[in-house]
N, C-alpha and C positions, 0 to 999 in steps of 0.2 A: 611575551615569551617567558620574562622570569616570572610570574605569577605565575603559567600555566605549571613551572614546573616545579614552582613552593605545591601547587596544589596538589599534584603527583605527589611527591616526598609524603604529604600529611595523609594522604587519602590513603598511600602504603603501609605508612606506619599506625595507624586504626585500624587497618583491616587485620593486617598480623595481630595487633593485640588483642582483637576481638576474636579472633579464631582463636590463640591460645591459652587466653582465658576460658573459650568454651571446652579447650580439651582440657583442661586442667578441673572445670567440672564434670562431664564427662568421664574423663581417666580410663579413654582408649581411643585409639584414632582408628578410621576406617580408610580405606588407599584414596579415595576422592578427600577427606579430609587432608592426609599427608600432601598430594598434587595441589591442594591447595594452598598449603603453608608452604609447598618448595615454591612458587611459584610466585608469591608475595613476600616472601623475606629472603629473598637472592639480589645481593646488589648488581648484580651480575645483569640483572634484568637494567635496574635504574640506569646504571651505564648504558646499557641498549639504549634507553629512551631520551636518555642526553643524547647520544649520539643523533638518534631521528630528531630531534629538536633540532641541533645542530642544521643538520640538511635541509631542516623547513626553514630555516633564516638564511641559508644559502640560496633557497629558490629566490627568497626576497630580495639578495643581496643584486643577484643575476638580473631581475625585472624592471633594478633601478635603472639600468644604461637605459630605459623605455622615456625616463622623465627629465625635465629640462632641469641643468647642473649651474643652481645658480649661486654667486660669490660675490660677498662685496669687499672692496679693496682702497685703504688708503696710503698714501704714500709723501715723505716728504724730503725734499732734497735741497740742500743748499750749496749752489756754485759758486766760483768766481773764479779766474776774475770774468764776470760777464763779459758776452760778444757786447761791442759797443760802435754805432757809428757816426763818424764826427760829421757834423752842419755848416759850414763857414755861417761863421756868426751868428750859431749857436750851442757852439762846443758840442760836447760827445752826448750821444741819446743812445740808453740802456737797449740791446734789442730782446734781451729777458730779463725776470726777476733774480734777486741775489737768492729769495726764498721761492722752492717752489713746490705747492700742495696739488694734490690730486685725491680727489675721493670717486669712487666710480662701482656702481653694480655693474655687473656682467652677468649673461646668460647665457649658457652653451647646449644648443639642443640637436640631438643627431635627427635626420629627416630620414638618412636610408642608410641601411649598414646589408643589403642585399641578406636579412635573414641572419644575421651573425648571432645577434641579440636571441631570437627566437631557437635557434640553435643550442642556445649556452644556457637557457633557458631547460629547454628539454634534458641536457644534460644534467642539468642539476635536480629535474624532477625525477627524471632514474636513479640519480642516489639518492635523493631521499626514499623510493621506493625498494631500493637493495637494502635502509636503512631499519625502514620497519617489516620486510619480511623477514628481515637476522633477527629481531625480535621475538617472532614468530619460530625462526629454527631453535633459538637459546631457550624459549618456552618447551620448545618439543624436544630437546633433549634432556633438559632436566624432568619432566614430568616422566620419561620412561626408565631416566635411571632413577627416580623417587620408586617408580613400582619393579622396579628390580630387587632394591634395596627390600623396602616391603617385605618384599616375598622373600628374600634370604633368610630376612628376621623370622617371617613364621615357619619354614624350614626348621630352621636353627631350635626353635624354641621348640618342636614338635620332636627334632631330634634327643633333645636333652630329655624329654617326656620320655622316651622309648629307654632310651640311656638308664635313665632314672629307674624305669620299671626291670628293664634287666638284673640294677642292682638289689633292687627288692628282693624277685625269684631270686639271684645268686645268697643272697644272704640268708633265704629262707631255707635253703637247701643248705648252705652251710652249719646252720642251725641244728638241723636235720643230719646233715654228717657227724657232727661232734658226738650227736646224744647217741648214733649209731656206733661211735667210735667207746663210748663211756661202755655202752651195753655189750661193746666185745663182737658186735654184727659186722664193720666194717675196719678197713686202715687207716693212718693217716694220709695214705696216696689220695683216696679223695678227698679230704680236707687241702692237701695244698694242689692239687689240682683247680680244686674252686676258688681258692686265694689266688692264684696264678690269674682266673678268668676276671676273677673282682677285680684286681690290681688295672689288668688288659683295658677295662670299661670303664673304670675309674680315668683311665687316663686317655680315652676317648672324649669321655666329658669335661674333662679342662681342654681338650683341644675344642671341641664342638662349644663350649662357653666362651673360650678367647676367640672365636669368630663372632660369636655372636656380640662379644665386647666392643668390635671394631667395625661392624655392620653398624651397631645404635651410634656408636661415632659418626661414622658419616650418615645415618637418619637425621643426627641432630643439625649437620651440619649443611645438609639440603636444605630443611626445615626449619632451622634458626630456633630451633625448641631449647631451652636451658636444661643444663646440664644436670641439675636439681630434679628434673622430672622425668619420674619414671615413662618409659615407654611400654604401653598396652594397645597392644595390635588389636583392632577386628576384622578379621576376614579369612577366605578358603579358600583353597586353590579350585581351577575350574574342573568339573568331572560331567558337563555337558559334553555329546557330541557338536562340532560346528561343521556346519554344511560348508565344503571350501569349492568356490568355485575359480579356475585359474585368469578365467577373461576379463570376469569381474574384477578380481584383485587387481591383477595387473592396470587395468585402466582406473583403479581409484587411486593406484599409484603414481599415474602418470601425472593424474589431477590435484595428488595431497601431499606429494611429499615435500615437505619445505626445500630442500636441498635443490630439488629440480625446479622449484619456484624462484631461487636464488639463481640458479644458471639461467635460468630464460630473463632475470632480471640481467641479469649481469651483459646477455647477448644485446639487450635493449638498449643500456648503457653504452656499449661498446659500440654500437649503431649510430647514438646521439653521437660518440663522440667524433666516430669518422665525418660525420655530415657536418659537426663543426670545422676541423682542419679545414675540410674541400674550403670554408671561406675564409681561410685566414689571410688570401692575396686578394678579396674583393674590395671593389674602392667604396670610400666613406664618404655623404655626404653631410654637413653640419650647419647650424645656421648660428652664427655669433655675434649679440648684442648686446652695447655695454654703454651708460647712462653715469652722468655723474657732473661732477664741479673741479675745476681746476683753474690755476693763474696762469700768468705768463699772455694774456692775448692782450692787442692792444687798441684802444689806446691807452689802458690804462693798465698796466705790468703785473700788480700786485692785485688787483680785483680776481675773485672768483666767479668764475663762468660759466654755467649749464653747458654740456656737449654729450655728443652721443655717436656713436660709430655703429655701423650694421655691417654685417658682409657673409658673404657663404662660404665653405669649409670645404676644397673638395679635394681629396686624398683617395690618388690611386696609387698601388706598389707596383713597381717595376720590377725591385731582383730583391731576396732578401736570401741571398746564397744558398738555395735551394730548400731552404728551412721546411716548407711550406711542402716538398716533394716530400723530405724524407719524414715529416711527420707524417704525412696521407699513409707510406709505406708500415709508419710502427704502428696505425689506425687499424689497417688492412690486418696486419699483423697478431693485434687484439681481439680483433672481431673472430676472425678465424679458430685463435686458440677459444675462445668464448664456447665458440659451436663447437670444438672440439671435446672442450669440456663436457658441454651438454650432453653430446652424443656417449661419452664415458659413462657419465652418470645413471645414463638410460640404460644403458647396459648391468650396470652394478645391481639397480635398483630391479632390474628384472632377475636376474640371478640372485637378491637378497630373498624376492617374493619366491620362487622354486625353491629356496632351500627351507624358510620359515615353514611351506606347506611339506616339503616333503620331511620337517623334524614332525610340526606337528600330526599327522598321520603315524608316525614311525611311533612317537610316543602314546598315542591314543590305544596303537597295539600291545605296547608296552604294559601300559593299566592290564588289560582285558586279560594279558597272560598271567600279571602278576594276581588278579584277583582269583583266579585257578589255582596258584602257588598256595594265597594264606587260605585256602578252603582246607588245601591238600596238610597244610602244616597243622591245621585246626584238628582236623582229622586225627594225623597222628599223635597232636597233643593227648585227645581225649584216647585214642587206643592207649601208648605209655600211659598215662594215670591208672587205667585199668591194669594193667600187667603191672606194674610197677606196685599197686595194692596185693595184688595176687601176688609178687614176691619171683615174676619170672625174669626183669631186669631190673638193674640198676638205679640207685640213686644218681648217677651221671648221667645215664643213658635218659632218665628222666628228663634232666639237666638238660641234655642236648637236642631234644625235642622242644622246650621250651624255648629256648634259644633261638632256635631255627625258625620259630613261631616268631619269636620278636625280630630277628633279621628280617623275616619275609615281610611282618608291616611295615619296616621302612621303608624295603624295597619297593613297596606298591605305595609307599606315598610319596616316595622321589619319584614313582612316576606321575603321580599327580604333579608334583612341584613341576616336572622336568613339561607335561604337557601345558601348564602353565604357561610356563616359560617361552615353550614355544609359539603359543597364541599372543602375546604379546609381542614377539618378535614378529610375527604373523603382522598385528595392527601397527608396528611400528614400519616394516617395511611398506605396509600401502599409506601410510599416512597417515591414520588415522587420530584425530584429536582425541584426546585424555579429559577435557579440562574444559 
């Protein structure tokens, strides 16, 4: 068992290294590369796997009451004053040694525990089995907060894009203000009108960078990636339609979601354990033999003697102050809440599936309007540039078509981000593996 788990540790610590050496030449990660670095440098995992180890050497520990329990035992005592009995006319005769030795193996085998064994057995192969599908749930949450994270960062980094271009236009157009302002065409109210907006945007993008500074924080800190190395994302948000169907979902979630694999385990367990109590008042039957050398026989006191004893074991309980009732009761008790559990969960998880579908639909509509919006702001971009040459509006008015242009492609790429989102929450409520 401890090799198996030196092997795990080494086999962990190469695989991380070799992925992060490969991004580091590389020098950009794709979301299956990230799910794969969160998911081999989380000790969070390793503890998981100690733990199921653990429960695999439980099942063993449980199996041994199956095998004879054998002990060898020496012992040495020295009495006196010896029992002694007198002879007329041959004084007193020792009836034991002054020294006395005992060497002796003994072997203790249960023949019938009416199922106890086999019981406690089962119990212990339900937690091992509650043990590695928690591995399985800790897998599955980390791989979906790994592509949450992901996708904030490229959000983030898309926002600062737009941000950034905002400031461009604003400074080209303030550019544009000043030389109007030199030539006597306009006021100072437009120049600080457009400081006022630069300032505004400016200070949008240290907000939308200090997110971004704390998202690659916890990037790193899923992925165990050094602090030293830059982060360079590859990927895009989803802008496929997904055919959703609700019977399907819902039944791949009955079958994949760890959580609900965890409660059927847990009712399992809870099962074994009631069916152990019911034997905790059965009687035991055992078989006890024990071989060995010892003094004290006569006729000779201090001589050591082969001897051997056999006999059978039989233990029935009569009263053990109702122990035996009120655990059955807290047994009953578990099991119950277990399927209670279960039945919650089923509940959740069908209500998670209804609202994943009805976000992602809501935002799928979402896109389709806002790609209407930046056609319509594109539009007006290009009408202002024309009037605005011809000299019928404004240098702001320009301004504020542009503007409007860049507001609108964010909003239509928050709505990609936001359908995203929802398709993943989609795969997370039925279950679906990442990894």
């Amino acid at each position: 068992m401890k090799l198996t788990l030196v092997i795990i540790i080494l086999m962990v610590g190469w695989s991380a290294g070799s992925i992060s050496a490969q991004i580091k030449r590389a020098d950009s990660i794709s979301i299956e590369q990230a799910i794969g670095l969160a998911l081999k440098n989380q000790p969070v995992i390793l503890q998981a796997e100690y733990g199921m180890a653990a429960s695999g050497a439980q099942i063993d520990v449980t199996r041994s009451s199956r095998y004879p329990d054998v002990s060898f035992g020496g012992e040495y005592v020295r009495i006196g004053p010896v029992p002694q009995f007198n002879l007329p006319g041959e004084g007193p005769l020792d009836l034991a040694p002054y020294n006395n030795y005992d060497l002796h193996l003994g072997l203790r085998q249960t023949l019938y525990d009416f199922g106890k064994t086999n019981a406690a057995v089962r119990v212990a192969e339900t937690s091992h089995q509650i043990a590695a599908d928690n591995i399985d749930l800790i897998k599955f949450n980390l791989a979906y907060q790994t592509i949450g994270v992901f996708n904030n960062i490229l959000i983030l980094h898309q926002r600062v894009a737009v941000l950034d271009e905002q400031l461009q236009t604003l400074d080209r157009h303030l550019e544009m203000s000043v030389k109007k302002i030199k030539a006597g065409t306009a006021t100072d109210f437009d120049t600080l009108t457009i400081q006022v907006r630069i300032a505004v945007v400016r200070s949008d993008r240290i907000d939308a960078l200090h997110a971004l500074e704390i998202q690659e924080i916890v990037f790193r800190q899923l992925t165990g990636l050094p602090s030293d190395l830059p982060i360079n994302l590859r990927g895009a948000f989803a802008s496929g339609i997904v055919n959703l169907n609700p019977d399907s979902l819902i039944s791949a979630a009955a079958k994949q979601r760890p959580e609900l694999i965890l409660a059927h385990d847990a009712e399992t367990n809870a099962e074994a354990q009631s069916q152990l109590v019911t034997r905790d008042n059965k009687p035991l039957l055992a078989l006890n033999v024990a071989t060995g050398f010892k003094n004290g026989y006569e006729p000779n006191l201090s001589t050591l003697r082969g001897n051997y004893a056999a006999g059978l074991e039989l233990k029935i309980p009569l009263f053990n102050g109702y122990k035996t009732k009120h655990r059955e009761t807290q047994a009953d008790a578990n099991r119950n809440s277990a399927r209670a559990h279960t039945t919650d969960l089923e509940r959740q998880i069908l209500s998670e599936v209804r609202q994943a579908m009805a976000g992602a639909n809501s935002n799928l509509e979402k896109i389709a309007s806002t790609e209407t919006q930046v056609r319509q702001a594109e539009e007006a971009v290009s009408m202002a540039r024309v009037r605005y040459s011809a000299g019928v509006i404004t240098n702001l008015d320009l301004l504020d078509a542009e503007t409007a242009l860049s507001q609108t492609k964010l909003i239509r790429l928050r709505a990609f981000y936001d359908y995203t989102i929802s398709l993943n929450a989609l795969d997370r409520a039925t279950g679906r593996r990442v990894w």
